[in-house]
mmCIF file of the N, C-alpha and C atoms, coordinates in Angstrom:
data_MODEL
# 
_entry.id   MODEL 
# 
loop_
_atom_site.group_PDB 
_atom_site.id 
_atom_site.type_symbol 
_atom_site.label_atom_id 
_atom_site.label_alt_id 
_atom_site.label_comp_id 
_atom_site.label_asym_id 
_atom_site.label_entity_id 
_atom_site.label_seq_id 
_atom_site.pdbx_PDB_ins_code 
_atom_site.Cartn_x 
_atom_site.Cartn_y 
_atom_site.Cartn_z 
_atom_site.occupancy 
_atom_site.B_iso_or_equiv 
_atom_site.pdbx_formal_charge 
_atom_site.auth_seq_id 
_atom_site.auth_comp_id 
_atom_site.auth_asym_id 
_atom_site.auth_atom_id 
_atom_site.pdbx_PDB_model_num 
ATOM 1   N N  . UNK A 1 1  ? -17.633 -18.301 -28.296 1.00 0.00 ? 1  UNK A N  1 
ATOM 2   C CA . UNK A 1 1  ? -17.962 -19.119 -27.143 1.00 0.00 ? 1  UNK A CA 1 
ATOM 3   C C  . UNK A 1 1  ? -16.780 -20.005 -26.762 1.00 0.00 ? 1  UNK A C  1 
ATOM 4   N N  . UNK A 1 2  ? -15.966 -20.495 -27.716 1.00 0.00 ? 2  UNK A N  1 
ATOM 5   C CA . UNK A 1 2  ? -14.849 -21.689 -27.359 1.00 0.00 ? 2  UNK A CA 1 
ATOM 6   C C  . UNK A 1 2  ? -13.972 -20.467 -26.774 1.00 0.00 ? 2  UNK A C  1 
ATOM 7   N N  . UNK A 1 3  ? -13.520 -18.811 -26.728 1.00 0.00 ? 3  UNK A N  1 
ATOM 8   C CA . UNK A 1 3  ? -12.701 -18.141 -25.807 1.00 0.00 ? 3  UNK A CA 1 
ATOM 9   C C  . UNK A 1 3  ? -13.030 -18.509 -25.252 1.00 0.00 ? 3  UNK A C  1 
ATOM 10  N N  . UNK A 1 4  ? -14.427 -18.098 -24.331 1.00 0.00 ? 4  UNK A N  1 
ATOM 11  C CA . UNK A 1 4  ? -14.623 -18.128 -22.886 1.00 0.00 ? 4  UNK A CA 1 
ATOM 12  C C  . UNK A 1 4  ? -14.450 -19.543 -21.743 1.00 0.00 ? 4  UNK A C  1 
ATOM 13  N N  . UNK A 1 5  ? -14.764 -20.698 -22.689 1.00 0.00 ? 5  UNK A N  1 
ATOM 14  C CA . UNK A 1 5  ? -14.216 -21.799 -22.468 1.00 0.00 ? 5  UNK A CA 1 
ATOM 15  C C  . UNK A 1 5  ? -12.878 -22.347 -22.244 1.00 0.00 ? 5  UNK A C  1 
ATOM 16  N N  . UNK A 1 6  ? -12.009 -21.505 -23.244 1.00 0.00 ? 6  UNK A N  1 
ATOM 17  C CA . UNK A 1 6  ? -10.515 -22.068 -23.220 1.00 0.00 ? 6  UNK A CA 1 
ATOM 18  C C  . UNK A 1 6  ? -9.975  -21.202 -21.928 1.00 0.00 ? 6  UNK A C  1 
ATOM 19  N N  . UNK A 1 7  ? -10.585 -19.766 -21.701 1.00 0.00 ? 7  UNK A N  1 
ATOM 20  C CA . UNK A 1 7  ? -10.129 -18.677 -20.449 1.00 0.00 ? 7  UNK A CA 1 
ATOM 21  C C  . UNK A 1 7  ? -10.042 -19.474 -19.281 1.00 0.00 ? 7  UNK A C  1 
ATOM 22  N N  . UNK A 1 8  ? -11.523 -20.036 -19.094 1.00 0.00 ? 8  UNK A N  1 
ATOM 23  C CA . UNK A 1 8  ? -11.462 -21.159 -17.558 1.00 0.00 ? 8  UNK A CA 1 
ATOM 24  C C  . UNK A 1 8  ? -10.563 -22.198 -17.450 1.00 0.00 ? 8  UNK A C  1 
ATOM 25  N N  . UNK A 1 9  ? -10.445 -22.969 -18.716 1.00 0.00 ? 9  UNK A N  1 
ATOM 26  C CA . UNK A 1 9  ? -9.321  -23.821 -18.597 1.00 0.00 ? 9  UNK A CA 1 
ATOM 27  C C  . UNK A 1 9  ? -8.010  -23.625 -17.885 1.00 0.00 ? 9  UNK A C  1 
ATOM 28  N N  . UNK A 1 10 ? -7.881  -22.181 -18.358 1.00 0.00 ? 10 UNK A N  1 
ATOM 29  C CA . UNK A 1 10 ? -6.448  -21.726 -17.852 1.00 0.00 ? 10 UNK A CA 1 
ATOM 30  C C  . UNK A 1 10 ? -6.091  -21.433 -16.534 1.00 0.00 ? 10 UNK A C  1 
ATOM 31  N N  . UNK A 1 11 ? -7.417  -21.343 -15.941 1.00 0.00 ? 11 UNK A N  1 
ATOM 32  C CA . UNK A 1 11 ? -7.278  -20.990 -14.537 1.00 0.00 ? 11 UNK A CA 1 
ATOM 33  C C  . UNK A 1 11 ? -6.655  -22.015 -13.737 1.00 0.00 ? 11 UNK A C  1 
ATOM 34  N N  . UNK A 1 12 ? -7.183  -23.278 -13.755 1.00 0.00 ? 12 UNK A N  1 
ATOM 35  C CA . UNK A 1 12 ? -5.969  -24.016 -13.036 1.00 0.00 ? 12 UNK A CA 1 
ATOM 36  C C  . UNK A 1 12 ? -4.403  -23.775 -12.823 1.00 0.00 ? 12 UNK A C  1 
ATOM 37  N N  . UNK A 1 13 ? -4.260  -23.605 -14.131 1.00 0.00 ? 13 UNK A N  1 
ATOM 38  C CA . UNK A 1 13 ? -2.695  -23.791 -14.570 1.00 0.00 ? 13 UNK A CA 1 
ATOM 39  C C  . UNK A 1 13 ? -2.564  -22.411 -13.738 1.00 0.00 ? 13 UNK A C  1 
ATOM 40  N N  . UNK A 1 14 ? -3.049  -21.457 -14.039 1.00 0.00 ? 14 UNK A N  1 
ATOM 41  C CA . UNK A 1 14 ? -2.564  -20.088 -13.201 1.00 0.00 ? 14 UNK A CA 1 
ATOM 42  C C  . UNK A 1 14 ? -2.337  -20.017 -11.920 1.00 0.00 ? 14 UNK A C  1 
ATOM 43  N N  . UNK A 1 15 ? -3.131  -21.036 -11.151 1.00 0.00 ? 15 UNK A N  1 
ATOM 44  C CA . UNK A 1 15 ? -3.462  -21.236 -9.746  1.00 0.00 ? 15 UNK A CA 1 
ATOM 45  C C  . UNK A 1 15 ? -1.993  -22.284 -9.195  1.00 0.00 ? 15 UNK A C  1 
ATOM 46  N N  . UNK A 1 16 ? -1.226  -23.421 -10.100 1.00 0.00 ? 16 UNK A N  1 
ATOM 47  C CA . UNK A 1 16 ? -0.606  -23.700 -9.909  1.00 0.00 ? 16 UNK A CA 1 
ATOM 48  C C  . UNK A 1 16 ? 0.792   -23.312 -9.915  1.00 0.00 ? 16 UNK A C  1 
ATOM 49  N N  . UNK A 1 17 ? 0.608   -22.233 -11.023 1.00 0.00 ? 17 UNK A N  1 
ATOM 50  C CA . UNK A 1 17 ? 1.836   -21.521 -11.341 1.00 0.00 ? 17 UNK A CA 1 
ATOM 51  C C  . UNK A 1 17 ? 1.935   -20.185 -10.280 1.00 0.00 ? 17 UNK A C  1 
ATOM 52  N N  . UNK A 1 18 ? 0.832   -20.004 -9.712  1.00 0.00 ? 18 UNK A N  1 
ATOM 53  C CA . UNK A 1 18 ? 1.361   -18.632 -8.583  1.00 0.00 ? 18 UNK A CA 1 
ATOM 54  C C  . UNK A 1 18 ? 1.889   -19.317 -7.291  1.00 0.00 ? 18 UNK A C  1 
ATOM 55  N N  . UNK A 1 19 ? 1.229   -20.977 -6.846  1.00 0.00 ? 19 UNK A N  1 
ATOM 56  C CA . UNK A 1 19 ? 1.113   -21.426 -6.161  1.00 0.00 ? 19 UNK A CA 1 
ATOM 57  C C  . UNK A 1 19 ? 2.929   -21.900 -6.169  1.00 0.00 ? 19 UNK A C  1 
ATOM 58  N N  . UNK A 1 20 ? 3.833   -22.099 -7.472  1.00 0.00 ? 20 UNK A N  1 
ATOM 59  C CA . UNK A 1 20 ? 5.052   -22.446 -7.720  1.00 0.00 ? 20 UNK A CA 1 
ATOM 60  C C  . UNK A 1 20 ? 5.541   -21.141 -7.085  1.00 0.00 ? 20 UNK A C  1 
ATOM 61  N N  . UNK A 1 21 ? 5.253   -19.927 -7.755  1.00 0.00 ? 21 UNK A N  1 
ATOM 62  C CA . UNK A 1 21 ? 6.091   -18.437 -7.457  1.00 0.00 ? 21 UNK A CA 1 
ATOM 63  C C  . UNK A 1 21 ? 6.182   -18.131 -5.951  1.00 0.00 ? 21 UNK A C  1 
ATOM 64  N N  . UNK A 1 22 ? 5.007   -18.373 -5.539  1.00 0.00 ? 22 UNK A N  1 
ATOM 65  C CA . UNK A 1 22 ? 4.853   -18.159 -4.018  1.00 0.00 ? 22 UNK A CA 1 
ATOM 66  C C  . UNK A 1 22 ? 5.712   -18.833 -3.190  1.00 0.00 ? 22 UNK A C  1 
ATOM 67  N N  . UNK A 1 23 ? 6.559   -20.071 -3.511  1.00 0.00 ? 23 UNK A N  1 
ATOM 68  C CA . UNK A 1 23 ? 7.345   -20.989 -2.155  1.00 0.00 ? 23 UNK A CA 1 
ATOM 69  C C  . UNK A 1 23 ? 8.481   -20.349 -2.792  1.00 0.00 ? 23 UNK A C  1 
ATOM 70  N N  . UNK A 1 24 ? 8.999   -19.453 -3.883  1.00 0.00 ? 24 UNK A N  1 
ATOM 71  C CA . UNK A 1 24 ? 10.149  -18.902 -3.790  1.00 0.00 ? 24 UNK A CA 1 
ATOM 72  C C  . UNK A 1 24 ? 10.249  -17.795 -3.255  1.00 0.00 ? 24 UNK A C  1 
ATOM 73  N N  . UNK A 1 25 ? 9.119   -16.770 -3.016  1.00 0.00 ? 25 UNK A N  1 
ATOM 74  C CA . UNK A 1 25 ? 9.199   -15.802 -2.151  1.00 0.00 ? 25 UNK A CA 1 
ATOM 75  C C  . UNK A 1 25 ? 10.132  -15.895 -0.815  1.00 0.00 ? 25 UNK A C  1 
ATOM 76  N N  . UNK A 1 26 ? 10.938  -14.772 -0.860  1.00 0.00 ? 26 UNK A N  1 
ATOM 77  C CA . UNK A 1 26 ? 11.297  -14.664 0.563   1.00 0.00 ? 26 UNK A CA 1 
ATOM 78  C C  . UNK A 1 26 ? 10.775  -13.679 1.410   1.00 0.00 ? 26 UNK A C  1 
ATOM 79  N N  . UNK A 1 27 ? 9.915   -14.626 2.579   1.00 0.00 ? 27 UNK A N  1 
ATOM 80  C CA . UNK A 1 27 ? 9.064   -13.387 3.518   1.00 0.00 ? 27 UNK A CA 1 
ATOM 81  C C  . UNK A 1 27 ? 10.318  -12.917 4.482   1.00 0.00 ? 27 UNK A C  1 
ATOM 82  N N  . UNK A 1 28 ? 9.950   -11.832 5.122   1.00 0.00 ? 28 UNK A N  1 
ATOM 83  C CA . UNK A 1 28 ? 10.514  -11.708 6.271   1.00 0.00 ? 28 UNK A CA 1 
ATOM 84  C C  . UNK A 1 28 ? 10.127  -11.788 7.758   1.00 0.00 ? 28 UNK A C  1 
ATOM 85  N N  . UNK A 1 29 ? 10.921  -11.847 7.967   1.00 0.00 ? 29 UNK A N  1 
ATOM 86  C CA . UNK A 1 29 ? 10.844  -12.603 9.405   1.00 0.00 ? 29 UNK A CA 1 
ATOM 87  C C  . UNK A 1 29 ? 10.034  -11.783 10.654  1.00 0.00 ? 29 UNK A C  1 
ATOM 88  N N  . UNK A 1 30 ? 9.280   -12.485 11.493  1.00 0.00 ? 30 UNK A N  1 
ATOM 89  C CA . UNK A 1 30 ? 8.476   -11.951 12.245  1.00 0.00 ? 30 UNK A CA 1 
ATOM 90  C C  . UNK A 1 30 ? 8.513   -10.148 12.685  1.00 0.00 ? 30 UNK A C  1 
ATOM 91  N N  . UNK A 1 31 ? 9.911   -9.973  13.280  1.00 0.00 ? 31 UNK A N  1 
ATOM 92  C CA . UNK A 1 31 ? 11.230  -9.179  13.650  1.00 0.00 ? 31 UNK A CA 1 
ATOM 93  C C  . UNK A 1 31 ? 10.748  -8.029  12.397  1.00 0.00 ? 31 UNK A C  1 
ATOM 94  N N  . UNK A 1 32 ? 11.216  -8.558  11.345  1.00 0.00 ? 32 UNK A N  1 
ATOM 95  C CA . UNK A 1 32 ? 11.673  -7.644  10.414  1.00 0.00 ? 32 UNK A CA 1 
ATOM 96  C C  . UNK A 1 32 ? 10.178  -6.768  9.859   1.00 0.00 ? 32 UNK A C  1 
ATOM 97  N N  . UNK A 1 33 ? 8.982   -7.740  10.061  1.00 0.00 ? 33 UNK A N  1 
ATOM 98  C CA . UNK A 1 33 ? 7.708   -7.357  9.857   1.00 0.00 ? 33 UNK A CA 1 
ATOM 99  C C  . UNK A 1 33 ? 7.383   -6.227  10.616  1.00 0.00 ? 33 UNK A C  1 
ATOM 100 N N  . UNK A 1 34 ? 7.369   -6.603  11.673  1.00 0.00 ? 34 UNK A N  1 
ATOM 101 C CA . UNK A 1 34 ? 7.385   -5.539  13.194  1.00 0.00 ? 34 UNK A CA 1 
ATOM 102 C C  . UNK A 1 34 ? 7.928   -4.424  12.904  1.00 0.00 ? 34 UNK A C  1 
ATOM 103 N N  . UNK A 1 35 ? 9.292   -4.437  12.642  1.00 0.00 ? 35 UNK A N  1 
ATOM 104 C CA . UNK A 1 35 ? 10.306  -3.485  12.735  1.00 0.00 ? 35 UNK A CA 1 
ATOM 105 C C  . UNK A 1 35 ? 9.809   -2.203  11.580  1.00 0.00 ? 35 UNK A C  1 
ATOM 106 N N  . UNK A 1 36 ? 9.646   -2.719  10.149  1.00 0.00 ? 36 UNK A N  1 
ATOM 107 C CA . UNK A 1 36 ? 8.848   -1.811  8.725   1.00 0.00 ? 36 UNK A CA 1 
ATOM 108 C C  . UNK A 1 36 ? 7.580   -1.511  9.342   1.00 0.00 ? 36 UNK A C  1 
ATOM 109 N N  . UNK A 1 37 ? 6.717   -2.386  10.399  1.00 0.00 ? 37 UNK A N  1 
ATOM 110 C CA . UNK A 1 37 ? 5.528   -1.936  10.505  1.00 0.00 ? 37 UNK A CA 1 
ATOM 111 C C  . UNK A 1 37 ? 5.381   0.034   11.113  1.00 0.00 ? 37 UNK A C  1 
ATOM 112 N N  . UNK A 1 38 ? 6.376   -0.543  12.711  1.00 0.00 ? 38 UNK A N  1 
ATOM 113 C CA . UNK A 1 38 ? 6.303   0.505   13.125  1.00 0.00 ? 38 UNK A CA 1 
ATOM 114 C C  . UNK A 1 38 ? 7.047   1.768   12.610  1.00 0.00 ? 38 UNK A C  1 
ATOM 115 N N  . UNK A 1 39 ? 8.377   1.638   11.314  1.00 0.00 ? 39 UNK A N  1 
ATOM 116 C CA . UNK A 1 39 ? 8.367   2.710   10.945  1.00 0.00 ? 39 UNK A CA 1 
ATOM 117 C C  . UNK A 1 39 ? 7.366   3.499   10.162  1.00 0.00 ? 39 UNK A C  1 
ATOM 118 N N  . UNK A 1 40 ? 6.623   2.357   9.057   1.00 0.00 ? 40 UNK A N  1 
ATOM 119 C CA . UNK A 1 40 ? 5.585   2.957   8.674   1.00 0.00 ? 40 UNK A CA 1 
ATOM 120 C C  . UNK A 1 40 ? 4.571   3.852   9.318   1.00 0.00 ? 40 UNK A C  1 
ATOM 121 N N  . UNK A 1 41 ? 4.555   3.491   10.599  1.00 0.00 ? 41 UNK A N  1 
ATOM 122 C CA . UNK A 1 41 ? 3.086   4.376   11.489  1.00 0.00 ? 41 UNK A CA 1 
ATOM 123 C C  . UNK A 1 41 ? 3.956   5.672   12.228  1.00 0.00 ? 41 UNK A C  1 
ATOM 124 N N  . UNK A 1 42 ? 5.441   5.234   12.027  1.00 0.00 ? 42 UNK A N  1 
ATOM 125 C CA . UNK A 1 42 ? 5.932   6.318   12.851  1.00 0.00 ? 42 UNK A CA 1 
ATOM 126 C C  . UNK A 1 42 ? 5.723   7.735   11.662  1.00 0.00 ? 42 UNK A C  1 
ATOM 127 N N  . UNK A 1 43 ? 6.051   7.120   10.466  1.00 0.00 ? 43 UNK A N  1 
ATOM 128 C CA . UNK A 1 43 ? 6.575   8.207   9.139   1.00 0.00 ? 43 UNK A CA 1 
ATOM 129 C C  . UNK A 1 43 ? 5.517   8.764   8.677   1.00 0.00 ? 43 UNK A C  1 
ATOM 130 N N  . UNK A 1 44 ? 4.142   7.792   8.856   1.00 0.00 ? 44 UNK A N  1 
ATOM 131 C CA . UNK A 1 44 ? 2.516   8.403   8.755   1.00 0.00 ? 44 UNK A CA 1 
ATOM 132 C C  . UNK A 1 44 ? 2.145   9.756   9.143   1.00 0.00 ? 44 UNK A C  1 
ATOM 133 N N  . UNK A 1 45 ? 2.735   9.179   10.542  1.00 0.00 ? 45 UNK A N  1 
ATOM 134 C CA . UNK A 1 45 ? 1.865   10.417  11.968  1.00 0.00 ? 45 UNK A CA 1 
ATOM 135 C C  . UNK A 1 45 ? 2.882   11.358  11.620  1.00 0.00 ? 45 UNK A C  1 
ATOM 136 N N  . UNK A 1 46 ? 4.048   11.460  11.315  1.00 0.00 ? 46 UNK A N  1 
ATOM 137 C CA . UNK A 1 46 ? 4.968   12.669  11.348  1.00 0.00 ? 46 UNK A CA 1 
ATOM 138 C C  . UNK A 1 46 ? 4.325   13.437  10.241  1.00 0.00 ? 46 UNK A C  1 
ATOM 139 N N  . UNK A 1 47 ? 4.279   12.653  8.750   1.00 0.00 ? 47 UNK A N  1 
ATOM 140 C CA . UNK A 1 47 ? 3.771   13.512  7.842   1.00 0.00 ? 47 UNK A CA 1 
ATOM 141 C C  . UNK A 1 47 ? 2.457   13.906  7.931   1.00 0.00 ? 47 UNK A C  1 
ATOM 142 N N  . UNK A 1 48 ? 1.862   13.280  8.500   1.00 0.00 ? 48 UNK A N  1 
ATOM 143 C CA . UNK A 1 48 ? -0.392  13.688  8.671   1.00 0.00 ? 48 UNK A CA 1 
ATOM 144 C C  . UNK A 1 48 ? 0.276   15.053  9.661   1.00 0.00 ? 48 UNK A C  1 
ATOM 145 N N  . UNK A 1 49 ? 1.304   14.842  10.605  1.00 0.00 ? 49 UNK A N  1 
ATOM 146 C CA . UNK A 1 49 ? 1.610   16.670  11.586  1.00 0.00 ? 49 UNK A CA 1 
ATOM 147 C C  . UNK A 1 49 ? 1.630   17.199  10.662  1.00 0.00 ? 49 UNK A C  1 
ATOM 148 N N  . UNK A 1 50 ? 2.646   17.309  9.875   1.00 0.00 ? 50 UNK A N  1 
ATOM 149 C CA . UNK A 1 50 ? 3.349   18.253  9.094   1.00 0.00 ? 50 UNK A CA 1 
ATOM 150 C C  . UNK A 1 50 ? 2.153   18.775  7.838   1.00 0.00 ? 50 UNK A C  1 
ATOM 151 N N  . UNK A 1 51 ? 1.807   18.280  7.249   1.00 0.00 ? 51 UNK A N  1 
ATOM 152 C CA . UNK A 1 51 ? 0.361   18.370  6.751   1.00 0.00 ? 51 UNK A CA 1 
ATOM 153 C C  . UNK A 1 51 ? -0.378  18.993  7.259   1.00 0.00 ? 51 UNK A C  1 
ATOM 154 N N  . UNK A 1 52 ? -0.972  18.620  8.382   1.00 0.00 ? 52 UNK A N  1 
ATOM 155 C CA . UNK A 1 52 ? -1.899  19.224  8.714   1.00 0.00 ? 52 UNK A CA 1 
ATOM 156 C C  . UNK A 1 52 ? -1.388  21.072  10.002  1.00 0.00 ? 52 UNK A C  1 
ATOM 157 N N  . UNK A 1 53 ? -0.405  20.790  9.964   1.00 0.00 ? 53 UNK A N  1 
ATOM 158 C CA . UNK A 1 53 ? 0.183   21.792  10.434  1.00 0.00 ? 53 UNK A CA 1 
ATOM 159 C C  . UNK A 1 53 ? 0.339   22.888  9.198   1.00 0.00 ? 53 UNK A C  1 
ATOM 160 N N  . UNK A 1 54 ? 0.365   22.302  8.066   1.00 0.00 ? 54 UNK A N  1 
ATOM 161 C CA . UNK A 1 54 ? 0.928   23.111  7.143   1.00 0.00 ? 54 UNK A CA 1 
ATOM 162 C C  . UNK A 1 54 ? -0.371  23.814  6.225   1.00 0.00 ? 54 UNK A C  1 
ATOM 163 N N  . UNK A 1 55 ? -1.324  23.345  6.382   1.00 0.00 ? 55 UNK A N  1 
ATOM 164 C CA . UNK A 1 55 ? -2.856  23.205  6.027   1.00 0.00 ? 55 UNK A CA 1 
ATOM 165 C C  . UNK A 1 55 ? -3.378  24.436  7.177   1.00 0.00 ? 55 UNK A C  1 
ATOM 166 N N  . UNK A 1 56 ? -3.299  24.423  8.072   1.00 0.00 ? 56 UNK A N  1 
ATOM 167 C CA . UNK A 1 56 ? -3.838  25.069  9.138   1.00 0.00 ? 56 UNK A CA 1 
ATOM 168 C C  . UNK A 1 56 ? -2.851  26.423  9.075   1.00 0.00 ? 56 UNK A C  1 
ATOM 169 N N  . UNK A 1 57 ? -1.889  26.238  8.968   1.00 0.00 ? 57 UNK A N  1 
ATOM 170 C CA . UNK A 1 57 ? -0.923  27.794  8.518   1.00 0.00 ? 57 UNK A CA 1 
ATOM 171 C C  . UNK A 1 57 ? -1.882  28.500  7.147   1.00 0.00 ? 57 UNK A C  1 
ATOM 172 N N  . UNK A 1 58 ? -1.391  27.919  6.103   1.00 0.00 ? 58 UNK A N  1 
ATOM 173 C CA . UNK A 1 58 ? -2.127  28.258  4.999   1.00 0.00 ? 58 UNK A CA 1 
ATOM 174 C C  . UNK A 1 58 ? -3.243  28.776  4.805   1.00 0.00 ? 58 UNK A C  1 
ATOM 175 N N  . UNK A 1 59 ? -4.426  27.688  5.656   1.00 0.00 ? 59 UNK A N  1 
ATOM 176 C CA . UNK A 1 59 ? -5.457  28.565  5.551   1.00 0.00 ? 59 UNK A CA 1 
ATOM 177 C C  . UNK A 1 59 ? -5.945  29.724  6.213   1.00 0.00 ? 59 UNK A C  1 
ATOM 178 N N  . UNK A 1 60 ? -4.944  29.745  7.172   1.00 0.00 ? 60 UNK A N  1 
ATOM 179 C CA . UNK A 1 60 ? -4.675  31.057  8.282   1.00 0.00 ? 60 UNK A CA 1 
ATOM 180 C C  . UNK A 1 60 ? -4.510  32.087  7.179   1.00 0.00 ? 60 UNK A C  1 
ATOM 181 N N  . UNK A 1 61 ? -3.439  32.313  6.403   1.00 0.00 ? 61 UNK A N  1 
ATOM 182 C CA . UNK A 1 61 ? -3.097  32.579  5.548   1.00 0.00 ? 61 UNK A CA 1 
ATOM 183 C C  . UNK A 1 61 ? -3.896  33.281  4.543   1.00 0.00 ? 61 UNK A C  1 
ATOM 184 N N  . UNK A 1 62 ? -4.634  32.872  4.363   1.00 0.00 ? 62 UNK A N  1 
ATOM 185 C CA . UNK A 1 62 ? -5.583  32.973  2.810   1.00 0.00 ? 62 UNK A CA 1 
ATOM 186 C C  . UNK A 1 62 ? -6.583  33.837  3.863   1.00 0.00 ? 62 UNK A C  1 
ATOM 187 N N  . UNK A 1 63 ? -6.979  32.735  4.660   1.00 0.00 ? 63 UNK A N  1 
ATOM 188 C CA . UNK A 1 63 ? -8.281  34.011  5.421   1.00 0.00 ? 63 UNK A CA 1 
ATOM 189 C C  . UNK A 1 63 ? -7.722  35.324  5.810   1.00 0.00 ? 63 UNK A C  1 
ATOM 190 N N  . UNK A 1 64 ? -6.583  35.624  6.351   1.00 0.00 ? 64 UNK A N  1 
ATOM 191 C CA . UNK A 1 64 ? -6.521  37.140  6.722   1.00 0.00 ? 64 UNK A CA 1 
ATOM 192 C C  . UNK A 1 64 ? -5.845  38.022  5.353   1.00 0.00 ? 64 UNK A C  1 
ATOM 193 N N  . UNK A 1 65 ? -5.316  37.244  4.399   1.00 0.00 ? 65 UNK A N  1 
ATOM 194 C CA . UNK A 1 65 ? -5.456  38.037  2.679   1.00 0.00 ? 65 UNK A CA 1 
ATOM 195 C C  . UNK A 1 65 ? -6.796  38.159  1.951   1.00 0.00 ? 65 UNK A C  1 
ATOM 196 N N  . UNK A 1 66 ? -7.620  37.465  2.471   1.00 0.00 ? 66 UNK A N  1 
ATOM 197 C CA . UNK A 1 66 ? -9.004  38.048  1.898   1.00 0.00 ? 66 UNK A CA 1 
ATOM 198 C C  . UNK A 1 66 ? -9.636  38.556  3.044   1.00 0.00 ? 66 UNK A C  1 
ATOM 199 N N  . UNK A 1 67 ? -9.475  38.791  3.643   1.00 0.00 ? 67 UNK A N  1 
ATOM 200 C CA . UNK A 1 67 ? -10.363 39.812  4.508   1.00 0.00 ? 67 UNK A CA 1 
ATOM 201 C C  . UNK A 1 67 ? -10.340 41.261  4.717   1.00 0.00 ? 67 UNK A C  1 
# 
């Protein structure tokens, strides 16, 4: 019973110590957010084509070898 007691204790201290780590973070800047966002959605949609382009060959594929 005194673990589960000493566990909560600690939570403060944890809360202050992420709360320290966090103002050294360096975010980036509005710009730079934007900029990773839209490559991310650009590099998505290219690979979900290519995927699903490549999915739709394949199973083309398989169906006229078993038939």
């Amino acid at each position: 019973m005194a673990n589960v007691f000493s566990a909560f204790a600690k939570i403060p201290v944890f809360f202050r110590e992420v709360k320290g780590e966090m103002v050294k973070v360096a975010w980036p800047s509005r710009q730079d957010l934007i900029s990773a966002t839209w490559i991310v959605i650009i590099v998505t949609t290219i690979l979900t084509a290519y995927i699903g382009a490549l999915d739709f060959v394949l199973s083309k594929a398989v169906a006229i070898i078993l038939k």
